[in-house]
C-alpha positions as CSV (number, residue, x, y, z in Angstrom):
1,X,29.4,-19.6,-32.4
2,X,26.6,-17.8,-30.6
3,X,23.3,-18.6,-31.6
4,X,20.4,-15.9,-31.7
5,X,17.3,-16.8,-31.1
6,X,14.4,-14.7,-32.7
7,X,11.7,-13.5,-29.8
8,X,8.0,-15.1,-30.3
9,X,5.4,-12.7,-32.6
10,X,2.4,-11.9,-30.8
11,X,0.3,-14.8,-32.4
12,X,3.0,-17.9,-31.4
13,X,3.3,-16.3,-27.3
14,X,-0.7,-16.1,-27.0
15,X,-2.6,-17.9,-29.7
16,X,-3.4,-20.5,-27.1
17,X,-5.5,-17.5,-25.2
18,X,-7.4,-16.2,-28.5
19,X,-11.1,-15.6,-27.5
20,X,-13.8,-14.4,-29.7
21,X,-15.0,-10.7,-28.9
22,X,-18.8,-9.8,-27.8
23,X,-19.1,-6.4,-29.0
24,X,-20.4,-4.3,-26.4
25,X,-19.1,-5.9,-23.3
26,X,-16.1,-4.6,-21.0
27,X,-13.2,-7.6,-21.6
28,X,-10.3,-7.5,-19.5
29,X,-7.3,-5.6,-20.9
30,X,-6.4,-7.7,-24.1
31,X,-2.8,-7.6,-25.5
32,X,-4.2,-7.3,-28.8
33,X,-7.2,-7.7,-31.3
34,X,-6.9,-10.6,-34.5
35,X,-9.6,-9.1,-36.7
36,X,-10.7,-11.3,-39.6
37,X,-12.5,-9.4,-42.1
38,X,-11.3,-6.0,-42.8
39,X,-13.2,-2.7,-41.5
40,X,-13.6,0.3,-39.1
41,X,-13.4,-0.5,-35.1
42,X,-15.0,1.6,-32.7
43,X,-12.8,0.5,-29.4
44,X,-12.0,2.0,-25.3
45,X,-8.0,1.7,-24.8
46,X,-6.8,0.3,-21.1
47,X,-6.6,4.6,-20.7
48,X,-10.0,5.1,-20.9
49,X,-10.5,6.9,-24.5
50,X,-13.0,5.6,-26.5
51,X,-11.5,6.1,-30.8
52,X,-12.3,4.8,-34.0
53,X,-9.7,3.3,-36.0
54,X,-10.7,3.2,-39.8
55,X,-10.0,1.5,-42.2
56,X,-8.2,-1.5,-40.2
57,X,-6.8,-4.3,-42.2
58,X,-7.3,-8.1,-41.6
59,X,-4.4,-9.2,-39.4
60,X,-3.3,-8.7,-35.6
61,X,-3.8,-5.0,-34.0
62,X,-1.5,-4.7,-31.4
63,X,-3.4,-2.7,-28.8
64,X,-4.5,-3.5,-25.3
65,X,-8.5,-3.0,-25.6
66,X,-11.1,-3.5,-22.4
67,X,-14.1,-3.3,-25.1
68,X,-15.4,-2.6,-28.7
69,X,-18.6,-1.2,-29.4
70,X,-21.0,-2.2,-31.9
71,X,-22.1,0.7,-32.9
72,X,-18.9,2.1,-35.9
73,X,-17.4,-1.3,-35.5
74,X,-17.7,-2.6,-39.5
75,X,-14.6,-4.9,-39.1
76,X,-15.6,-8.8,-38.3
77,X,-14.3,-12.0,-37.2
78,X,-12.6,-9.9,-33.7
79,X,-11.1,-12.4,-31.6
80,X,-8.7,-10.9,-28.3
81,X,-5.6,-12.5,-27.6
82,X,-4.1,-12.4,-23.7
């Protein structure tokens, strides 16, 4: 009987590289954003376009980010996870 193994989510493969976000500095390219407290996020994508996601729930946000801006950013707790 073949066993199938289940592949990691994004929190168990990277939870040990978490790092708290400073809003309004360039990161390097994150795999994705853990954002605590619910809220808008003003973000630039690895492409170079700068968006505002709105209304983005508490939880993980799988998109590789290189900075979030302070300004339209009413979401809180943002950690990055490589």
């Amino acid at each position: 009987m073949r066993t199938i193994r289940q592949p990691k989510s994004l929190i168990e493969q990277s939870a040990v590289d978490a790092l708290p976000v400073t809003l309004d500095v360039e990161m390097p390219p994150c795999r994705a954003v853990v954002v605590g407290t619910a809220g808008n996020i003003k973000l630039d994508t690895v492409g170079k376009n700068t968006v505002t996601l709105l209304g983005i729930p508490a939880g993980v946000l799988p998109l590789s980010v290189t900075k979030i801006h302070t300004s339209g950013t009413t979401a809180a707790s943002l950690s990055s996870l490589y």
